[in-house]
Backbone as XML, in Angstrom:
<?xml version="1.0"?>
<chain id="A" units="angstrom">
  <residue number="1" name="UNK">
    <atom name="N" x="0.840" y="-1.173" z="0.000"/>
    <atom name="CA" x="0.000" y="0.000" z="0.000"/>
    <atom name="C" x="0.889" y="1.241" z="0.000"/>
  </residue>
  <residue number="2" name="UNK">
    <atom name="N" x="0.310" y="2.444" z="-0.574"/>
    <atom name="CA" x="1.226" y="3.271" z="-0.924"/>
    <atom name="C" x="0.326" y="4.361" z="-0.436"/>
  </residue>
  <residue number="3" name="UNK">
    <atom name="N" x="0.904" y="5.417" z="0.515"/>
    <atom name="CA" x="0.339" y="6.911" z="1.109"/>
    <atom name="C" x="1.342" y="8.107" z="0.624"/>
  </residue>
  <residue number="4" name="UNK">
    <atom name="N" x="0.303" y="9.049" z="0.881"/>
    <atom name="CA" x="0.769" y="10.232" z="0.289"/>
    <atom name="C" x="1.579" y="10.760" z="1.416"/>
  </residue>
  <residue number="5" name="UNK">
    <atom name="N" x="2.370" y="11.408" z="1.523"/>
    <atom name="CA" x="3.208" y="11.975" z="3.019"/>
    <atom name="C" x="3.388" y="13.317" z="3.188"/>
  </residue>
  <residue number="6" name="UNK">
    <atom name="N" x="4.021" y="14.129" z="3.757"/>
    <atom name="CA" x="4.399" y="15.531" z="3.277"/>
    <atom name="C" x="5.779" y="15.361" z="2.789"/>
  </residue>
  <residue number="7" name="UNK">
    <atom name="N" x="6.623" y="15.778" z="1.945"/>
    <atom name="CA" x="7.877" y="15.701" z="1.712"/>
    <atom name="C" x="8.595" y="17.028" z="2.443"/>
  </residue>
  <residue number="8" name="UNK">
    <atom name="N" x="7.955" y="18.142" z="1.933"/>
    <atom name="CA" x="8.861" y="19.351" z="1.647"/>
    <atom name="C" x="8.015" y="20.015" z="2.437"/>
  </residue>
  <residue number="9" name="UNK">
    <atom name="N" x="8.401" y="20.942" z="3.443"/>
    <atom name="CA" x="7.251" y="22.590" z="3.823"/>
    <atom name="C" x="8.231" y="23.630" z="4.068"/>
  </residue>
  <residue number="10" name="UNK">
    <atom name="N" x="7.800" y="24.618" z="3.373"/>
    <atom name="CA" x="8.056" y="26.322" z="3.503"/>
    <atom name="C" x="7.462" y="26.513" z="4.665"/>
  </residue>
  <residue number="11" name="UNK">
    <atom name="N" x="7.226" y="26.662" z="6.229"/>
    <atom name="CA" x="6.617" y="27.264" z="6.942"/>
    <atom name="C" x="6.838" y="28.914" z="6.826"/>
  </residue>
  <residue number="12" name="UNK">
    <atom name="N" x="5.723" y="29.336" z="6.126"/>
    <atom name="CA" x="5.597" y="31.236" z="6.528"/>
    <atom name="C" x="6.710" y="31.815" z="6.354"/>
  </residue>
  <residue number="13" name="UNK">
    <atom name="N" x="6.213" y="32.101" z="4.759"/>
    <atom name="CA" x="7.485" y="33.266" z="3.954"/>
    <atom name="C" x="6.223" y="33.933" z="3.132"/>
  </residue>
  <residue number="14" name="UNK">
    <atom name="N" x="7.003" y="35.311" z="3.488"/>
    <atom name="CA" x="6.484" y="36.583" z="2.940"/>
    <atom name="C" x="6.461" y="36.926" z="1.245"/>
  </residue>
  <residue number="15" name="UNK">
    <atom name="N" x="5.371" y="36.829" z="0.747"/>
    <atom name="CA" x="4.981" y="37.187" z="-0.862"/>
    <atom name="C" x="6.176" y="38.680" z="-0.753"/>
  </residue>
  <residue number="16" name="UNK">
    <atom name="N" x="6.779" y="38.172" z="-1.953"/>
    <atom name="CA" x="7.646" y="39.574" z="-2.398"/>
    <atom name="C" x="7.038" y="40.078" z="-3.503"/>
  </residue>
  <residue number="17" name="UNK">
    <atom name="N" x="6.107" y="39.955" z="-4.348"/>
    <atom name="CA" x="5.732" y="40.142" z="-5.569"/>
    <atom name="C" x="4.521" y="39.094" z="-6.311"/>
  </residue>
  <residue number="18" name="UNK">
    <atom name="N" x="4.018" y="39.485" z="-7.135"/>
    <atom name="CA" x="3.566" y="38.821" z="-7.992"/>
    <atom name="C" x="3.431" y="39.379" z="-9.380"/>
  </residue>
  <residue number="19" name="UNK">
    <atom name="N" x="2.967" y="38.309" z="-10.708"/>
    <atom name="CA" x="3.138" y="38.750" z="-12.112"/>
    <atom name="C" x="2.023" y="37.980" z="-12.673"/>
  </residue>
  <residue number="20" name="UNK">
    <atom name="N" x="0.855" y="38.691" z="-12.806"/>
    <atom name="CA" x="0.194" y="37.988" z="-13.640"/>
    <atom name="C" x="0.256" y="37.673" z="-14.953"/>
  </residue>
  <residue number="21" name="UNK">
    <atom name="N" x="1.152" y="38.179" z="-15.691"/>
    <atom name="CA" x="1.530" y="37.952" z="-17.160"/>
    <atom name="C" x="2.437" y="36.693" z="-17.238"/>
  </residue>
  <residue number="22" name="UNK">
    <atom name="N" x="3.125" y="36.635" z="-16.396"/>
    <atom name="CA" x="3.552" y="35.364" z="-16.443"/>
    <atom name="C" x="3.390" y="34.283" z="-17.113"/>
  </residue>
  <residue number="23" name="UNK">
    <atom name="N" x="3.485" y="32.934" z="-17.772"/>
    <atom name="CA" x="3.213" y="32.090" z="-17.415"/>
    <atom name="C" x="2.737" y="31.153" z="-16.422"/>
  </residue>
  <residue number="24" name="UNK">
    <atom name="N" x="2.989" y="31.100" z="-15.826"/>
    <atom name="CA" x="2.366" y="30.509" z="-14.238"/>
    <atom name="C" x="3.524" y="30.236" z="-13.154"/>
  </residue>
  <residue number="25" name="UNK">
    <atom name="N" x="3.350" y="29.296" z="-11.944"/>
    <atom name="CA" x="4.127" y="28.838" z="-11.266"/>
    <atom name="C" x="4.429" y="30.105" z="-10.213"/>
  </residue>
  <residue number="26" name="UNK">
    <atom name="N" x="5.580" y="29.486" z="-9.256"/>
    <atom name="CA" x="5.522" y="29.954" z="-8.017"/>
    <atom name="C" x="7.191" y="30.432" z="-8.077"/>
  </residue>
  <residue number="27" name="UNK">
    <atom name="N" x="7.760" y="31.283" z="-8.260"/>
    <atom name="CA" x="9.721" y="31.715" z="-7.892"/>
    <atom name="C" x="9.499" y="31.601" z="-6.585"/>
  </residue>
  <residue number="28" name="UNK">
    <atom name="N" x="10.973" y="30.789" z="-6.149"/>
    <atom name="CA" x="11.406" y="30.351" z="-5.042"/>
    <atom name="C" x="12.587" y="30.440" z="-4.946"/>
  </residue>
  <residue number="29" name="UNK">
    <atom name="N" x="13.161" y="31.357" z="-3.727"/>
    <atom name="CA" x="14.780" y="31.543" z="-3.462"/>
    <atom name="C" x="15.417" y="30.195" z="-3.370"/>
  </residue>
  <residue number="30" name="UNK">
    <atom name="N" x="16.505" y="29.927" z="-4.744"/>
    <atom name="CA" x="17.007" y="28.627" z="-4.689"/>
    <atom name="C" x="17.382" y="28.369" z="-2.946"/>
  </residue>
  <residue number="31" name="UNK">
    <atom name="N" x="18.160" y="29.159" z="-2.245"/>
    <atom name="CA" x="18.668" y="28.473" z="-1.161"/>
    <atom name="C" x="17.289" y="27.796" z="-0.377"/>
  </residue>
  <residue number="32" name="UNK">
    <atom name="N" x="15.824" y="28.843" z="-0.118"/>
    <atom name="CA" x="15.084" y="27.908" z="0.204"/>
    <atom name="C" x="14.372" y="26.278" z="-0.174"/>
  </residue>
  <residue number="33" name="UNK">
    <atom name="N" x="14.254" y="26.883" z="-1.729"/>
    <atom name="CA" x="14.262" y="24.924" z="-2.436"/>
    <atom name="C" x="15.354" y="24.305" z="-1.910"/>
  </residue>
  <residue number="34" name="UNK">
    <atom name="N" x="16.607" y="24.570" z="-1.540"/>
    <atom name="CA" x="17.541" y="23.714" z="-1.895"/>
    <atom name="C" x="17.451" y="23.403" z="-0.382"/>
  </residue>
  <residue number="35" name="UNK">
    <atom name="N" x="16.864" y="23.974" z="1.095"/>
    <atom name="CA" x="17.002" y="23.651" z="2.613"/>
    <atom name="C" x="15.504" y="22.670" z="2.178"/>
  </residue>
  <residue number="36" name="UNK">
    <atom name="N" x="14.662" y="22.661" z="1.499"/>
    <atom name="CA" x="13.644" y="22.111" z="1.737"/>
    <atom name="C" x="13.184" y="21.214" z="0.812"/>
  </residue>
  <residue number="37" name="UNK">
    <atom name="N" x="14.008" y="20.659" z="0.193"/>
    <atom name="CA" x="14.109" y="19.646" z="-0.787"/>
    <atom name="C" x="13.217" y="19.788" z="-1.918"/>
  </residue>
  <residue number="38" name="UNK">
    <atom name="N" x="13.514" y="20.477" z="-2.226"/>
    <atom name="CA" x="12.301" y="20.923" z="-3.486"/>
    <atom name="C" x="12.781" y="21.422" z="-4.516"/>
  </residue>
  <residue number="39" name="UNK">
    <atom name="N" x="12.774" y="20.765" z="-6.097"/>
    <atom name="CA" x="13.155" y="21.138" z="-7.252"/>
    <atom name="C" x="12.227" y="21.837" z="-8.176"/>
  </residue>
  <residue number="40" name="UNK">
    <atom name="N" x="13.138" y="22.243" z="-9.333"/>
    <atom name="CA" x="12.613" y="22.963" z="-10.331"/>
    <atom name="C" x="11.205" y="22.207" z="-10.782"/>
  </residue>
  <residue number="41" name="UNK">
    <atom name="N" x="10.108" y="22.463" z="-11.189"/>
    <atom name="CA" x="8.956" y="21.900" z="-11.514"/>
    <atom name="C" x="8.546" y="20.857" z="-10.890"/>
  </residue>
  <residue number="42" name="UNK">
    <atom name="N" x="8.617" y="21.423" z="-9.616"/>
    <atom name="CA" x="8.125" y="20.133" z="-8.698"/>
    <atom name="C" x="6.980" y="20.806" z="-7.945"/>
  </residue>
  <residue number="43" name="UNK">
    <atom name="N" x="5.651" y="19.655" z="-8.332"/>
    <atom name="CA" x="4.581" y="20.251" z="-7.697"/>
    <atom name="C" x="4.191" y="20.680" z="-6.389"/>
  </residue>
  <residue number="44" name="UNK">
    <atom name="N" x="3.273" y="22.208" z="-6.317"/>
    <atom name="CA" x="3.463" y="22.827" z="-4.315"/>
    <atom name="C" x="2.208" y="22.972" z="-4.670"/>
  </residue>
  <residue number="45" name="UNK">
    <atom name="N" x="2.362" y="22.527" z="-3.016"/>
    <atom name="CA" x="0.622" y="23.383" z="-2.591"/>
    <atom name="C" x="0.532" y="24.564" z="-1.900"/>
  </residue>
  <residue number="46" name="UNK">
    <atom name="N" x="0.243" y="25.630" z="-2.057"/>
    <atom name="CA" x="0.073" y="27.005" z="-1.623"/>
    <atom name="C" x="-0.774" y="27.080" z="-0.400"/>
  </residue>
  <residue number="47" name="UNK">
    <atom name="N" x="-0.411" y="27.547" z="0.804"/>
    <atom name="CA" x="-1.334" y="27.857" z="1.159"/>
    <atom name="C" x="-1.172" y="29.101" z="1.852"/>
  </residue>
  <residue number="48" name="UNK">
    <atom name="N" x="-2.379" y="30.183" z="1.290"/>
    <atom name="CA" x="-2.240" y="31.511" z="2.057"/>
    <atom name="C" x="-3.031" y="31.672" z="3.217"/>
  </residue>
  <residue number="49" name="UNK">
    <atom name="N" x="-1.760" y="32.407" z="4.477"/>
    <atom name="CA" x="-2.590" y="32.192" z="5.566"/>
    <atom name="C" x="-3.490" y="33.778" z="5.735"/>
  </residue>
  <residue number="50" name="UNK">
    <atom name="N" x="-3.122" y="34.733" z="4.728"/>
    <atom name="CA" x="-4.203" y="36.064" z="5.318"/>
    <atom name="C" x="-5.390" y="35.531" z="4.719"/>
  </residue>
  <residue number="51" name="UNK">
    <atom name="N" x="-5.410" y="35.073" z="3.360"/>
    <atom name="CA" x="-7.062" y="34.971" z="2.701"/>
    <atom name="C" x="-7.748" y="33.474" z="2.689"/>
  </residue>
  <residue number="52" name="UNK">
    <atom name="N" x="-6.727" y="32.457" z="3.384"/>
    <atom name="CA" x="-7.807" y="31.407" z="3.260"/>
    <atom name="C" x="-7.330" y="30.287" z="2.083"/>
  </residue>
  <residue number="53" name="UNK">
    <atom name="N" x="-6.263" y="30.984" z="0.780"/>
    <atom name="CA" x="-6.688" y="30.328" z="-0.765"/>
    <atom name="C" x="-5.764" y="29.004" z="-0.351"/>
  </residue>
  <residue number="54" name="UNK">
    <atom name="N" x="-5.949" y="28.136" z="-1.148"/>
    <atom name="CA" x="-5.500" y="27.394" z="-1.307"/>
    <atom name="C" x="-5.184" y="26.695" z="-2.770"/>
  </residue>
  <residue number="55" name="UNK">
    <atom name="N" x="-3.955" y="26.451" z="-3.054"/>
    <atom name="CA" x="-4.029" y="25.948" z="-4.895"/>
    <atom name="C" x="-2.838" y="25.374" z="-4.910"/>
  </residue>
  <residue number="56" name="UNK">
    <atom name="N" x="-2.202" y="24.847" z="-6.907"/>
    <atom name="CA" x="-1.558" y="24.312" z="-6.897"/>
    <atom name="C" x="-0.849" y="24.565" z="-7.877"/>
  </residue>
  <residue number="57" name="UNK">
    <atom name="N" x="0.799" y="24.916" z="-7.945"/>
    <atom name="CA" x="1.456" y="25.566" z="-8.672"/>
    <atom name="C" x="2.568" y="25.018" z="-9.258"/>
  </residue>
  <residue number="58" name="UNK">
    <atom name="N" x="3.519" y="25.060" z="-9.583"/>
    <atom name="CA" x="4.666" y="24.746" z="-9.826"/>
    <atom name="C" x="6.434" y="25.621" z="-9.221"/>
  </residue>
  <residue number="59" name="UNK">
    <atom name="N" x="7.353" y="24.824" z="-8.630"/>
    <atom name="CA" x="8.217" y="25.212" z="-8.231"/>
    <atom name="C" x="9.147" y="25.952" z="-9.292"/>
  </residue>
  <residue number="60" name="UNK">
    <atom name="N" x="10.125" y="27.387" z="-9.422"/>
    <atom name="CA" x="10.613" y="27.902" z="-10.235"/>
    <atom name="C" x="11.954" y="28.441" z="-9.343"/>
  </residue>
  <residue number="61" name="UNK">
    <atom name="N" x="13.165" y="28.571" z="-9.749"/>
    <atom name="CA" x="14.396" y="28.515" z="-9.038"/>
    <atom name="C" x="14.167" y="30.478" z="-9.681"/>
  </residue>
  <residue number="62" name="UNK">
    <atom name="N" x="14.211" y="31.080" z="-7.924"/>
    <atom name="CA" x="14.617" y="32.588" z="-7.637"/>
    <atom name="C" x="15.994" y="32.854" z="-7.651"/>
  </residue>
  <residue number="63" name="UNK">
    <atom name="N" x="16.144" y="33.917" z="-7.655"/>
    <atom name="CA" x="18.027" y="33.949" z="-7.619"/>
    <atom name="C" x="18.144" y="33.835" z="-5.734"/>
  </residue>
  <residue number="64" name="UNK">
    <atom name="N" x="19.272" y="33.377" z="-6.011"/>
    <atom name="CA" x="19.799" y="32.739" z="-4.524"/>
    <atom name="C" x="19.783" y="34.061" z="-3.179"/>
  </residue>
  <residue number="65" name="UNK">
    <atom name="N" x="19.578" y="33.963" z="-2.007"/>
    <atom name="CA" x="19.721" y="34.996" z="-0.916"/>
    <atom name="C" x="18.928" y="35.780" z="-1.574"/>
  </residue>
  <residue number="66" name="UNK">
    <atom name="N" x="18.187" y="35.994" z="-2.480"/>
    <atom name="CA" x="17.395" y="37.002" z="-3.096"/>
    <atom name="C" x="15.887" y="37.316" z="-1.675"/>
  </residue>
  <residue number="67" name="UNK">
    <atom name="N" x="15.604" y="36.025" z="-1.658"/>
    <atom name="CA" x="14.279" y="36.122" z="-0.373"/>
    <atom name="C" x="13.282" y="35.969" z="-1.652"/>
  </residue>
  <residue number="68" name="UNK">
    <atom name="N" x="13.375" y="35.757" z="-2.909"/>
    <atom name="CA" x="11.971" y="35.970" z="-3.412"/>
    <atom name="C" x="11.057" y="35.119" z="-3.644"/>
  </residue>
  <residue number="69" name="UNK">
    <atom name="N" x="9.582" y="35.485" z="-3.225"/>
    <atom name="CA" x="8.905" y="34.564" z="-3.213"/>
    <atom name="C" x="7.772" y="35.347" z="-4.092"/>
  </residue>
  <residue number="70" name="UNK">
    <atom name="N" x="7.297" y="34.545" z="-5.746"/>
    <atom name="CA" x="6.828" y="35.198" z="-6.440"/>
    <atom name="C" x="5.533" y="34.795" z="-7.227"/>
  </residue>
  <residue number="71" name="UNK">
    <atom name="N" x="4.412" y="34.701" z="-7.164"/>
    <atom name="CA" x="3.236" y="34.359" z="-7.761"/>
    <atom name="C" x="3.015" y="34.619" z="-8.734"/>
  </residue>
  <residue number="72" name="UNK">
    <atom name="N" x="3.007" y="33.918" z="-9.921"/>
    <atom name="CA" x="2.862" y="34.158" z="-11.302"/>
    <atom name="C" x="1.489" y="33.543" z="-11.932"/>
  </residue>
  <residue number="73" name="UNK">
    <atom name="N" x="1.115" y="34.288" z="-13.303"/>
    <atom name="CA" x="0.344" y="33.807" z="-13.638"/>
    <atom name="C" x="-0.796" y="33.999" z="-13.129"/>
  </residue>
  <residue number="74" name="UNK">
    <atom name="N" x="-2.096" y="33.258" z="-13.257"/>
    <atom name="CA" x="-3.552" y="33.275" z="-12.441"/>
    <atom name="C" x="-3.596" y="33.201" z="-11.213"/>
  </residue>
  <residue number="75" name="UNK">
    <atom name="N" x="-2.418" y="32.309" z="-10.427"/>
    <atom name="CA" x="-2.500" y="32.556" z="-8.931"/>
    <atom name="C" x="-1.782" y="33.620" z="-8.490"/>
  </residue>
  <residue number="76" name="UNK">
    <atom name="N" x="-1.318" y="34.561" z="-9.443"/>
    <atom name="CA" x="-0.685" y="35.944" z="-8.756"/>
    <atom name="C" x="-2.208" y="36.833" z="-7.894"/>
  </residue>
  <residue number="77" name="UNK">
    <atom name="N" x="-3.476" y="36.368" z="-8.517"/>
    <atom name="CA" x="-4.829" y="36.975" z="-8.152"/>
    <atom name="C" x="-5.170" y="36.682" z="-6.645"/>
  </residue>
  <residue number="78" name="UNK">
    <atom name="N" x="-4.470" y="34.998" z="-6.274"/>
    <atom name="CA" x="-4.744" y="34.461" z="-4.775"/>
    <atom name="C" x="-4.465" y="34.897" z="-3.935"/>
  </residue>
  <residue number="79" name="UNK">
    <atom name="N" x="-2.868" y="35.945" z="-4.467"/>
    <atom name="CA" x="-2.146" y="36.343" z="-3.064"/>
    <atom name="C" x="-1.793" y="38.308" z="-3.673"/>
  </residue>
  <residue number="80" name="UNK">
    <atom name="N" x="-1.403" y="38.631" z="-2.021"/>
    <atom name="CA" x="-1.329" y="40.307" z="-2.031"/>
    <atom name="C" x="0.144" y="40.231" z="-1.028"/>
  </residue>
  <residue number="81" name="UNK">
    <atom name="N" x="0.986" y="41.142" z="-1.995"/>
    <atom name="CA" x="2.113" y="41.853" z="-1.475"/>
    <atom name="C" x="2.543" y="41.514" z="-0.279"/>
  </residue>
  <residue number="82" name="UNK">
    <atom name="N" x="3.153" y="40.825" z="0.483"/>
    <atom name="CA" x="3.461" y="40.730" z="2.257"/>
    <atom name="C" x="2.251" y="39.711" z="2.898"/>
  </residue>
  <residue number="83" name="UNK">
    <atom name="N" x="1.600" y="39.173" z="1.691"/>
    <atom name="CA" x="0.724" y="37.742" z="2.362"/>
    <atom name="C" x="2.083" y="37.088" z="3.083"/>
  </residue>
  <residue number="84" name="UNK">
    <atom name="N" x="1.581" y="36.083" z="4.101"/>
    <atom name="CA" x="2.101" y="35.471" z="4.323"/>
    <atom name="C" x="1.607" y="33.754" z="4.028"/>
  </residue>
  <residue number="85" name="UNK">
    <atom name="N" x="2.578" y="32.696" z="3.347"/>
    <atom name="CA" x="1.997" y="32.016" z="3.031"/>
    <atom name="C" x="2.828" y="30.278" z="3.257"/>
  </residue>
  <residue number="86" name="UNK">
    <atom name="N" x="1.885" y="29.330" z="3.323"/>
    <atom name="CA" x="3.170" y="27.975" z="3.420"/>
    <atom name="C" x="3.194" y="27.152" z="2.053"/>
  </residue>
  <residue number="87" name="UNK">
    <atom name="N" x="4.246" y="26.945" z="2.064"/>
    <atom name="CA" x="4.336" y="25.927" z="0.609"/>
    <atom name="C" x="4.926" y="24.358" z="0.967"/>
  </residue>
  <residue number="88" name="UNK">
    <atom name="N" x="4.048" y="23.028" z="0.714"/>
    <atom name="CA" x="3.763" y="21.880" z="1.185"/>
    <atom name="C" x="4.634" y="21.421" z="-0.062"/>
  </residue>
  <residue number="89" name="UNK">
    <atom name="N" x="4.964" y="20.074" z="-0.211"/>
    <atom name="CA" x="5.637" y="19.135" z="-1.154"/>
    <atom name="C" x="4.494" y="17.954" z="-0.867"/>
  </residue>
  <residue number="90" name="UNK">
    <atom name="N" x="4.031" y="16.929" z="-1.207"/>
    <atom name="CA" x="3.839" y="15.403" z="-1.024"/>
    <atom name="C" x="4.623" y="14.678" z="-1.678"/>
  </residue>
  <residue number="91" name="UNK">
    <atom name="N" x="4.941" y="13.561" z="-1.170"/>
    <atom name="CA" x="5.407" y="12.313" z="-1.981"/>
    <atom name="C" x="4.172" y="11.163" z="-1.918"/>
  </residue>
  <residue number="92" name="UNK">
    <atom name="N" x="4.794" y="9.805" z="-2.759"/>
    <atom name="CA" x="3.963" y="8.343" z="-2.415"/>
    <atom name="C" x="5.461" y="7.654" z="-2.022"/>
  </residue>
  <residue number="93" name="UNK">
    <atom name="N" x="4.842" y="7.557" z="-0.693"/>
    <atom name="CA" x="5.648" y="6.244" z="-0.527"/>
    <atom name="C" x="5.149" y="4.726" z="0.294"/>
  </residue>
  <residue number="94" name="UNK">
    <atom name="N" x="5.822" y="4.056" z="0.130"/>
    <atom name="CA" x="4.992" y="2.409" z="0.641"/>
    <atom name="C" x="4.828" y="2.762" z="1.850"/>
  </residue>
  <residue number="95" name="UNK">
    <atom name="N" x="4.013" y="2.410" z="3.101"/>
    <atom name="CA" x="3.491" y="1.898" z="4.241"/>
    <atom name="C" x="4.960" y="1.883" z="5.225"/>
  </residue>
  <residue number="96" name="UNK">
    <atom name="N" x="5.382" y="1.578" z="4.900"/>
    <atom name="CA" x="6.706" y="1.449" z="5.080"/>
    <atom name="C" x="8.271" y="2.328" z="5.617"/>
  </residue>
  <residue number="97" name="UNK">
    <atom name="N" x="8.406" y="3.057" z="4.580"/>
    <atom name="CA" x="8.870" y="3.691" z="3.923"/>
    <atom name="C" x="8.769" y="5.013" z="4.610"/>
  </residue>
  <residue number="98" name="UNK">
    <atom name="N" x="7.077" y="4.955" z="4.481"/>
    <atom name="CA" x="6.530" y="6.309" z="5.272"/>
    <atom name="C" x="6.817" y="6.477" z="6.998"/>
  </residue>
  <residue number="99" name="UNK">
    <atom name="N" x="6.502" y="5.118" z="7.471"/>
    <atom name="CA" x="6.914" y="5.136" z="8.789"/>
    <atom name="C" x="8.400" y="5.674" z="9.171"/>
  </residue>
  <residue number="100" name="UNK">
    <atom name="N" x="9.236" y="5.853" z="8.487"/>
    <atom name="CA" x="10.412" y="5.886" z="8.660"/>
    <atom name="C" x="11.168" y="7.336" z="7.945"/>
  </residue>
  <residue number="101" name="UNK">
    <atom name="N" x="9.898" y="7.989" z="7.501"/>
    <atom name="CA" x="10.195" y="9.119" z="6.623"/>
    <atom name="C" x="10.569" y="10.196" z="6.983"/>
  </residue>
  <residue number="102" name="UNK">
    <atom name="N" x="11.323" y="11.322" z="7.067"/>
    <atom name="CA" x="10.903" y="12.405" z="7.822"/>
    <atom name="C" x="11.452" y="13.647" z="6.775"/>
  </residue>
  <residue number="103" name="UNK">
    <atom name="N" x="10.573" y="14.529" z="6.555"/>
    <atom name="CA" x="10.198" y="15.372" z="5.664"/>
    <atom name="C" x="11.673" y="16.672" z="6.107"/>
  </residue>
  <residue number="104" name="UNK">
    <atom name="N" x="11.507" y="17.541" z="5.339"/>
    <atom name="CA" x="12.627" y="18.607" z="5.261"/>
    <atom name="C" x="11.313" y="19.821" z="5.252"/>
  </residue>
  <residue number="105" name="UNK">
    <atom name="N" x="11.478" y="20.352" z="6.683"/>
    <atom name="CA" x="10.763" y="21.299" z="6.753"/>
    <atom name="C" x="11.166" y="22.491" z="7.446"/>
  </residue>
  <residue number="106" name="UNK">
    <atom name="N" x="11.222" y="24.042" z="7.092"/>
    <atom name="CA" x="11.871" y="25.012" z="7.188"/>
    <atom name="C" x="11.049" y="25.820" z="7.765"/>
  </residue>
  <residue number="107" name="UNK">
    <atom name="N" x="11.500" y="26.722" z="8.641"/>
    <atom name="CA" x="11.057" y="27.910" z="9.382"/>
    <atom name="C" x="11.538" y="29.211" z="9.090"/>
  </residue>
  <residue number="108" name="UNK">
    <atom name="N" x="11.654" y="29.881" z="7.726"/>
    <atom name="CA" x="12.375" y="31.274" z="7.664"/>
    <atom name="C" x="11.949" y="32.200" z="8.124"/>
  </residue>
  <residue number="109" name="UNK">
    <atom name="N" x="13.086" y="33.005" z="8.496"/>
    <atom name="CA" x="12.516" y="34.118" z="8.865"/>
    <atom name="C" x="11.765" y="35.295" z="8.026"/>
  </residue>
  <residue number="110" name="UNK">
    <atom name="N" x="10.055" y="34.875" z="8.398"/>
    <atom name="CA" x="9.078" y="35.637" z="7.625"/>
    <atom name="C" x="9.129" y="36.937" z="7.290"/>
  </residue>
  <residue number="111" name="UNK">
    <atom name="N" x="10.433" y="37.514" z="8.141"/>
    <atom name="CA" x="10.418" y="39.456" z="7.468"/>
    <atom name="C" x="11.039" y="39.410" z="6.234"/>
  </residue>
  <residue number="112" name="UNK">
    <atom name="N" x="11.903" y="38.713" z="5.833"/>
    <atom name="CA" x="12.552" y="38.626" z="4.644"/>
    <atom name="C" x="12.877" y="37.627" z="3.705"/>
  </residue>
  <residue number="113" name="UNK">
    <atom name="N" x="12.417" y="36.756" z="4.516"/>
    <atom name="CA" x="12.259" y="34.698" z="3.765"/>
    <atom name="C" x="14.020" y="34.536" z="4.347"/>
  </residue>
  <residue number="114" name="UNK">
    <atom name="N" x="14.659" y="34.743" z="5.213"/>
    <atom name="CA" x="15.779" y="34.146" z="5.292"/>
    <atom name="C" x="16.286" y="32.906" z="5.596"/>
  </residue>
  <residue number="115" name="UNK">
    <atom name="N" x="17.298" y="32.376" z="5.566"/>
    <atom name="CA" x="16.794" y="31.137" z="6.818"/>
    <atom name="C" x="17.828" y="31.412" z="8.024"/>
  </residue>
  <residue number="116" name="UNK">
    <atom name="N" x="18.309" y="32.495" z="8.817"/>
    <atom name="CA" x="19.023" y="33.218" z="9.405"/>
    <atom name="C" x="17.894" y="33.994" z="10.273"/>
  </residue>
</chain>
């Protein structure tokens, strides 16, 4: 049997921007993908904690120490300037597997997305 798990979490980093012209997807300060195991086009779940939204985006590599965290596309509409918001990973893994799993999950500091 195979369950879904959490892999990856952003706990509460601050929207630096958004672009609705975009194409879509979510910019993410590589150093944070890279503390929270999370690659280029790897699917996130958004969740904003001022309005409630919830959706599903794609991961995009920010420039590094930059702090940016950037909403593109149609979900640039979900979120506003200095939302604060968490970004989830899942995996599948066996019954197993999962018992023994333990996810890469980050706490930055929400004034500027650092991890300092």
């Amino acid at each position: 049997m195979n369950i879904e798990v959490v892999k990856s979490k952003i706990h509460r980093v601050r929207i630096t921007g958004s672009d609705l012209n975009y194409i879509g997807s979510i910019t993410i300060d590589e150093d944070l993908m890279d503390a929270a195991n999370i690659i280029e086009g790897e699917k996130v779940h958004i969740v904003n904690i001022n309005n409630g939204e919830r959706f599903i985006t794609y991961a995009i590599r920010g420039d590094r120490k930059s702090g940016d965290i950037v909403l593109n596309g149609p979900a640039a509409r979900k979120v506003a300037k200095d939302d604060i918001i968490i970004i989830i990973c899942y995996a599948m893994l066996d019954m197993e597997e999962a018992k023994a799993f333990k996810p890469a999950i980050i706490f930055p500091n929400e004034k500027d997305n650092s991890l300092t």
